[in-house]
TORSE-242414 format. One line per field, with one value per residue (C-alpha): z, x negated, y; residue in one letter. Coordinates in steps of 0.05 Angstrom, whole numbers, padded with zeros to 5 digits. Layout:
<rs>
pz [Z  ...]
px [X  ...]
py [Y  ...]
residu [a  ...]
</rs>
This chain:
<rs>
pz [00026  00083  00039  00078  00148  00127  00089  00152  00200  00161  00169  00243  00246  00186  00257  00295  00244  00246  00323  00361  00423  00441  00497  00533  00492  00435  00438  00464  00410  00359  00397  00387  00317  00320  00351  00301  00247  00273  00283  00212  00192  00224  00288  00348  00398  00442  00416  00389  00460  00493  00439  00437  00517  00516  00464  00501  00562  00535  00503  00565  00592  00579  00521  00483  00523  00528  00457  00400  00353  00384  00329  00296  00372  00379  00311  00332  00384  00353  00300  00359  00384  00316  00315  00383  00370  00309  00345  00354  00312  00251  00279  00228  00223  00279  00219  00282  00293  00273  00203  00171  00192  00191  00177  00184  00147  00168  00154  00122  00049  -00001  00048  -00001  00040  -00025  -00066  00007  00016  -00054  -00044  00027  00002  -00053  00001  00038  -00026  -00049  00016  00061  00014  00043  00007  00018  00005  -00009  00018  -00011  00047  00027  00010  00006  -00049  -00113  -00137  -00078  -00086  -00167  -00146  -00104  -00158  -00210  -00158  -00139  -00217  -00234  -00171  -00197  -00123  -00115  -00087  -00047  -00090  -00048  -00081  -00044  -00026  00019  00106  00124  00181  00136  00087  00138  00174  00102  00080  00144  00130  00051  00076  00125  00074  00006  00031  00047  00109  00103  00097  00085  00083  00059  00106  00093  00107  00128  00099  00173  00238  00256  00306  00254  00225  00292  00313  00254  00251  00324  00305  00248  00296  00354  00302  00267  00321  00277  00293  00267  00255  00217  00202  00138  00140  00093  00105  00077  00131  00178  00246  00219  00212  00279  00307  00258  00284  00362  00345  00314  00362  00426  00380  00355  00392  00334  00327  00275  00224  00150  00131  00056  00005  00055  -00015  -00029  00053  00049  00112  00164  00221  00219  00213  00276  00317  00302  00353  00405  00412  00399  00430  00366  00305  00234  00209  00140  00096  00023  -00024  -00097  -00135  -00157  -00130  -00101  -00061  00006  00051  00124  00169  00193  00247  00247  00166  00160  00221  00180  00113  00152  00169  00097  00118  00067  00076  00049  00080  00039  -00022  -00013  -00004  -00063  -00101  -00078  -00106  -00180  -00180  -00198  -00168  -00219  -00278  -00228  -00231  -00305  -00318  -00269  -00309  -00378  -00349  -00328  -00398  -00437  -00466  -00432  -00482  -00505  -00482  -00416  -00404  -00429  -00382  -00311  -00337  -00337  -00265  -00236  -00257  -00228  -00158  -00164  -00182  -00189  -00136  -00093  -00097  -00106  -00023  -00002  -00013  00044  00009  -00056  -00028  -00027  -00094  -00118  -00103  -00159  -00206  -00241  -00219  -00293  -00333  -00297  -00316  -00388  -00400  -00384  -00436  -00488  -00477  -00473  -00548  -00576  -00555  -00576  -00645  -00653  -00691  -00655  -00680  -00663  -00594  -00583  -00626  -00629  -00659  -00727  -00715  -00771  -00794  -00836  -00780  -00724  -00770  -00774  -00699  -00690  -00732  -00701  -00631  -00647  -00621  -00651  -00684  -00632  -00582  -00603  -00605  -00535  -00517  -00567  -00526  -00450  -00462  -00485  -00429  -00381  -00407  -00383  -00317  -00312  -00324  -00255  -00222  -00237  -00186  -00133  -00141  -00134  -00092  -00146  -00200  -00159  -00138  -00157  -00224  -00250  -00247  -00181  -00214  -00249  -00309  -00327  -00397  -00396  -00324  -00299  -00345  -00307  -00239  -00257  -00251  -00334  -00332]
px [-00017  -00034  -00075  -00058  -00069  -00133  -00149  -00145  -00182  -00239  -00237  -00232  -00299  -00341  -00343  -00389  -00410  -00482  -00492  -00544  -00503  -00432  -00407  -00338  -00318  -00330  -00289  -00239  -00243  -00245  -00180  -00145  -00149  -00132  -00076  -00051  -00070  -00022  00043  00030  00036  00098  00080  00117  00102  00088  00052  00005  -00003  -00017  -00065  -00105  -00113  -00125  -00184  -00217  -00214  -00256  -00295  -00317  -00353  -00422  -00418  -00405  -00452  -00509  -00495  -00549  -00488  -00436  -00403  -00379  -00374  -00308  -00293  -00289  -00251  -00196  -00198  -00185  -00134  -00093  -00097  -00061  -00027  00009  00005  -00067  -00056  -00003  00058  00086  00166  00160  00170  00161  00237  00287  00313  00349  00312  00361  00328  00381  00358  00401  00387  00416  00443  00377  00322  00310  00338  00369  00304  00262  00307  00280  00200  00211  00242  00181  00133  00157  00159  00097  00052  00084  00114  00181  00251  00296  00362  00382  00453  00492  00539  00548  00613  00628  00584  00589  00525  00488  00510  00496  00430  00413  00430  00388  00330  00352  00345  00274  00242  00275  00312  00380  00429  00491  00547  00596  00644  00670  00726  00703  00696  00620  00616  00645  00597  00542  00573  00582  00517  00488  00516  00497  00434  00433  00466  00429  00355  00340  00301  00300  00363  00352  00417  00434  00477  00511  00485  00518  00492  00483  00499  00566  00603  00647  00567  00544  00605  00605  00531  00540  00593  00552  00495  00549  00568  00493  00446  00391  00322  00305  00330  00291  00308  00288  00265  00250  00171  00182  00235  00184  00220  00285  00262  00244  00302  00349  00300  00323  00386  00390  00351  00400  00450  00424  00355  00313  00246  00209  00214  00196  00173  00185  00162  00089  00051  00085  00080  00032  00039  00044  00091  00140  00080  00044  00100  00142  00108  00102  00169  00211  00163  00175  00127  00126  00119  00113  00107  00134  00075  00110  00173  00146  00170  00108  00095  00109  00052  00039  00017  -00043  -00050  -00130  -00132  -00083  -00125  -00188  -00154  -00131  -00204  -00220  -00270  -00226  -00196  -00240  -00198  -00141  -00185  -00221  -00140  -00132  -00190  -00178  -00103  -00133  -00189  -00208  -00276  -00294  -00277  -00319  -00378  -00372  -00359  -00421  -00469  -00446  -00456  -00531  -00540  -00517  -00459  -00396  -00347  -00295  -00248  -00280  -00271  -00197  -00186  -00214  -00178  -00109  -00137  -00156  -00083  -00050  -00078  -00052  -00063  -00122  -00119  -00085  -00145  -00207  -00174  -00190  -00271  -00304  -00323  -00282  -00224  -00243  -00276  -00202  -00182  -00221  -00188  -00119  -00088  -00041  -00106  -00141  -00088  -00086  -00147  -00146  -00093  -00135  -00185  -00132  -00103  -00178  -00204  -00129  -00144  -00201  -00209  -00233  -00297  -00307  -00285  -00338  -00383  -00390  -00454  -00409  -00365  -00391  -00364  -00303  -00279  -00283  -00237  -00195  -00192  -00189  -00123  -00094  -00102  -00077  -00141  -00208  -00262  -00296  -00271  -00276  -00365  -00356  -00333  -00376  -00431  -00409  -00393  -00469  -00497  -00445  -00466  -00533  -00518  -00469  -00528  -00567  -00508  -00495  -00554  -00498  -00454  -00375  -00389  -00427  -00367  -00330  -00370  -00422  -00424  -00366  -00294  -00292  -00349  -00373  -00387  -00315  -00314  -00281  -00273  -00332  -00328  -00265  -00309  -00358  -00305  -00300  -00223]
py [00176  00219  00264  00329  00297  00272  00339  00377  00325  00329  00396  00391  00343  00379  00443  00379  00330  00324  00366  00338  00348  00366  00416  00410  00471  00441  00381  00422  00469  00402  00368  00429  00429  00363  00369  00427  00388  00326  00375  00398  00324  00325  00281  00278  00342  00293  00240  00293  00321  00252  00234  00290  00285  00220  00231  00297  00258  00198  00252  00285  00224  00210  00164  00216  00285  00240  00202  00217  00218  00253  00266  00200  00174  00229  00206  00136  00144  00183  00129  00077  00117  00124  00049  00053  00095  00056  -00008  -00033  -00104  -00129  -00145  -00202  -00239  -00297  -00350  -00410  -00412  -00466  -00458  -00419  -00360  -00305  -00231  -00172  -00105  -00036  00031  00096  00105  00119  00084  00033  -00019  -00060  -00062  -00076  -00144  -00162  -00148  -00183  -00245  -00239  -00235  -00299  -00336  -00318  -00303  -00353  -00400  -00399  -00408  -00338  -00332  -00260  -00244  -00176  -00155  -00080  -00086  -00008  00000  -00048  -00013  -00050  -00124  -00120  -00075  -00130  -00191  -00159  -00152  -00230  -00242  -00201  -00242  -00315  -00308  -00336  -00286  -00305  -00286  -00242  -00180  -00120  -00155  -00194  -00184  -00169  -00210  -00269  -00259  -00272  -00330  -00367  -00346  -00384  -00454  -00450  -00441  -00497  -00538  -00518  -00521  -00445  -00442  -00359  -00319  -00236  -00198  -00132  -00091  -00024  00039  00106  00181  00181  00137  00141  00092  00048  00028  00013  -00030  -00070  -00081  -00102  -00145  -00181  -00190  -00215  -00272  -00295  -00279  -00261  -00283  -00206  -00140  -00097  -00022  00000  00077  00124  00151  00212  00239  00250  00257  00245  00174  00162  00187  00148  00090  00110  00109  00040  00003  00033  00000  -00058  -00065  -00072  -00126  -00066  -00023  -00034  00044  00059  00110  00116  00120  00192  00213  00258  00281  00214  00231  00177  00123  00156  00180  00118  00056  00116  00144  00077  00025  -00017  -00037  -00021  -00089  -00068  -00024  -00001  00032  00041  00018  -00045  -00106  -00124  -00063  -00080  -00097  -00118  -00057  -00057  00002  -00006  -00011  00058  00095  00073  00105  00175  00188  00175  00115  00068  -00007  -00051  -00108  -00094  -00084  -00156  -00186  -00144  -00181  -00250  -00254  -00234  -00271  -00341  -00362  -00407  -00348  -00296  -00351  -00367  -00286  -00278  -00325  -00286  -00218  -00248  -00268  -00194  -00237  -00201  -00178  -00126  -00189  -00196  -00130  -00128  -00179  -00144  -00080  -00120  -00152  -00081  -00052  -00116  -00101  -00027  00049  00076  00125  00072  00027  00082  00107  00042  00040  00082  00144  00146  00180  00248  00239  00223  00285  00308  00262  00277  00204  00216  00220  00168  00129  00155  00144  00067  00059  00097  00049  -00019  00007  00013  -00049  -00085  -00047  -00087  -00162  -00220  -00214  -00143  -00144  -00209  -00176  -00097  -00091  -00105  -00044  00001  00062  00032  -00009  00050  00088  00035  00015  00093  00105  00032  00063  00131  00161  00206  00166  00203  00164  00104  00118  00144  00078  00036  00075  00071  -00008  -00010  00019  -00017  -00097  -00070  -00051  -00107  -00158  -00119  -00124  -00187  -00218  -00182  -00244  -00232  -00169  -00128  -00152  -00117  -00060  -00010  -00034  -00072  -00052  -00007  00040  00094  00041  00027  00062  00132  00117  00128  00200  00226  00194  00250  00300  00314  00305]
residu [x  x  x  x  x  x  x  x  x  x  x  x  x  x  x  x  x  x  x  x  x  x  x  x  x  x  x  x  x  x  x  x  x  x  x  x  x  x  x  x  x  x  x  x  x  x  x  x  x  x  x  x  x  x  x  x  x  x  x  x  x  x  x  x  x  x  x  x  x  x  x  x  x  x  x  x  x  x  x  x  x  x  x  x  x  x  x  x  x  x  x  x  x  x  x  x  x  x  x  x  x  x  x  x  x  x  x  x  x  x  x  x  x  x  x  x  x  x  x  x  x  x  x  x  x  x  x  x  x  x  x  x  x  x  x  x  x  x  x  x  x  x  x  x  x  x  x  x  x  x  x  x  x  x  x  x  x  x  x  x  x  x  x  x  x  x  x  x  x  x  x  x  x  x  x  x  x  x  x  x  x  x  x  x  x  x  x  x  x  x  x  x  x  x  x  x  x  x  x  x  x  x  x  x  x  x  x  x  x  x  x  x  x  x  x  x  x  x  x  x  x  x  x  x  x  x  x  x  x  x  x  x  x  x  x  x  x  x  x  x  x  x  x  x  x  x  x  x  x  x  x  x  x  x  x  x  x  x  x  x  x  x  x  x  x  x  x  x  x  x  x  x  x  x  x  x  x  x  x  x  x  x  x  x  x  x  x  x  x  x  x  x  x  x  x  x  x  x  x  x  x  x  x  x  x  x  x  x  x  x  x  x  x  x  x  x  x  x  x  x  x  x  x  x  x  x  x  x  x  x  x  x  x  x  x  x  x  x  x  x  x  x  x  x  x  x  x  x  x  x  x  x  x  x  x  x  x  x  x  x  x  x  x  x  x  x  x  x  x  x  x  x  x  x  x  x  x  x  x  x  x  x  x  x  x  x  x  x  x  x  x  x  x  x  x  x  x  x  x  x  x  x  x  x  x  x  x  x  x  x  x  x  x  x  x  x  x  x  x  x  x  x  x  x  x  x  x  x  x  x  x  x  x  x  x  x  x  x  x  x  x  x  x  x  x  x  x  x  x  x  x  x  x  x  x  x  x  x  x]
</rs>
């Protein structure tokens, strides 16, 4: 995500990073390649423009001449900018309205719109513990309403059945009163998209809205369009007027122009956005979190969110006192492994701890991940016994867990050997509390068996 913008930033501050003072020509110098570096990531002319003026202006005062750390004072305020750039704060649904909510989604053909219904509706369930109603009123494409009833059906979310038969605006009227009459205080429907807008879309998306009056309509935009996306967002909202944008597919934008052109050029807010295929990638935007993640500085915030879905206090406390006591196991371990991959990637997660993401860069995500399943299939070829107590893994038995896993015997010593030395930095780390299970030592760090090999750049 954003890996060449942030690529070529750093490469703009490494010129002044560490300077014990700063000139006007140098931050002129710096905000030009700024600037280049933002019209390579495909942002707005001018948003690039009026940023980077904004920034040498603030520059030129005397918080930053007469500073003792010039340097990360510019960087600071281009990372204030970016936040203001996106938006400054979240912008979340208005959920304080009358029930049935009614959410509209548009957008073009292949934005994701149909699979974005279904990780919305999961996120009100889940996060805000509301009751959706999914509503299927692309009635050009029978592909969408059964895409859309086997989301409904992997997310145990009950989808208003409609068939390509039926009138759109219909459809969203009787959708409505089931909800008002069946208990659903949250109604998302599906609308159809175009290759690209045309006037018959417009008219009858106007028309649906004319009828519902929904509370919001969100356009759902594909990331990786760059520009295109903001302009297909202008021209929706002079149609529609829009309440924000849901921006999909940002995890393989490595370039960022829609995200920091898109609050700037349409005046409206990307209220959330899609990170990966899975049903439970969609998050809130946070401008300040993203603007932290550009400048590589991470997003701890999101990482602790992260944390506190997986884990249990009392199991962190009770894992805690066994770490303490050199007791933690080839099943304790099994267990944060499964935790770590339920909060995401590797990569996704090692780009949100301040420092880690340029070290990713390093790192062949594919064998990162490899190499975590290596280790799941040799500790799931072990017994009970053995994965409770190692120190009875003898020879026999590592050939035997070695051919169950389908790796070298070797392998299975390497990790007989890193899980040694790991229980004894666990038991240091454990006087961290909760933050050092998490941290420098536990599953976020270089003692994570075979992990914490490829973290040494030995891919």
């Amino acid at each position: 995500m954003f890996d060449s913008l942030s690529s070529k930033l750093e490469a703009a501050f490494k010129k002044i990073r560490g300077r014990g003072s700063l000139s006007e020509a140098d931050i002129v110098a710096t905000m030009k390649e700024v600037r280049m570096a933002l019209l390579e990531a495909d942002v707005n002319f001018k948003v690039a423009k009026d940023f980077c003026d904004r920034v040498a202006e603030k520059s030129k005062g005397e918080e930053v001449l007469k500073s003792l750390t010039p340097d990360q004072t510019v960087i600071k305020l281009v990372q204030e900018e970016l936040t203001e750039t996106m938006g400054s704060g979240a912008s979340e649904l208005n959920l304080g309205v009358a029930p049935p909510m009614i959410i509209m989604l548009v957008g073009l053909q292949g934005s994701g719109k149909t699979t974005t219904i279904g990780k919305l509706g999961r996120y009100l369930r889940d996060e805000k513990k509301r009751n959706p109603l999914l509503v299927p009123a692309d009635v050009y494409r029978k592909a969408a309403i059964d895409q859309l009833k086997t989301v409904g059906s992997q997310l145990g979310l009950e989808v208003f059945e409609t068939s390509t038969e039926d009138d759109p605006v219909d459809i969203a009227k009787r959708a409505e009163q089931h909800a008002k009459n069946s208990g659903f205080d949250t109604v998302i429907i599906d609308t159809a998209g175009r290759l690209q807008i045309d006037q018959d879309l417009m008219s009858e998306l106007q028309e649906m809205s004319d009828a519902i009056e929904p509370h919001e309509i969100l356009l759902v935009a594909d990331a990786m369009t760059g520009q295109e996306a903001v302009n297909v967002a202008k021209g929706f909202d002079e149609a529609l007027e829009l309440d924000g944008l849901i921006l999909t597919k940002l995890d393989g934008d490595a370039r960022g122009g829609a995200a920091l052109s898109m609050k700037e050029v349409t005046g409206k807010p990307i209220k959330f956005i899609g990170i990966g295929e899975k049903l439970d990638a969609l998050e809130v935007f946070h401008p300040e979190r993203m603007a932290s993640r550009i400048l590589g500085m991470g997003d701890v915030m999101s990482l602790i969110e992260k944390a506190t879905k997986e884990v249990d206090v009392e199991d962190a406390i009770a894992m805690q006192k066994k770490m303490a006591k050199n007791e933690f196991t080839f099943d304790d371990f099994l267990s944060q492994l499964k935790m770590m991959r339920r909060m995401g990637s590797i990569s996704s997660l090692m780009n949100m701890i301040p420092g880690m993401g340029k070290m990713m860069k390093q790192i062949d995500p594919e064998m990162a991940e490899k190499e975590l399943k290596k280790t799941e299939a040799i500790i799931l070829s072990m017994t009970r016994e053995e994965r409770q107590k190692p120190n009875v893994i003898n020879g026999s038995r590592r050939k035997r867990i070695a051919k169950g896993s389908g790796v070298r015997v070797q392998d299975v010593n390497q990790l007989l050997k890193q899980f040694a030395q790991m229980r004894q930095m666990m038991k240091q780390v454990s006087k961290m509390g909760l933050g050092g299970l998490m941290g420098g030592g536990g599953l976020m760090g270089g003692g994570m068996p075979n992990l914490g090999k490829l973290m040494r750049g030995l891919k």
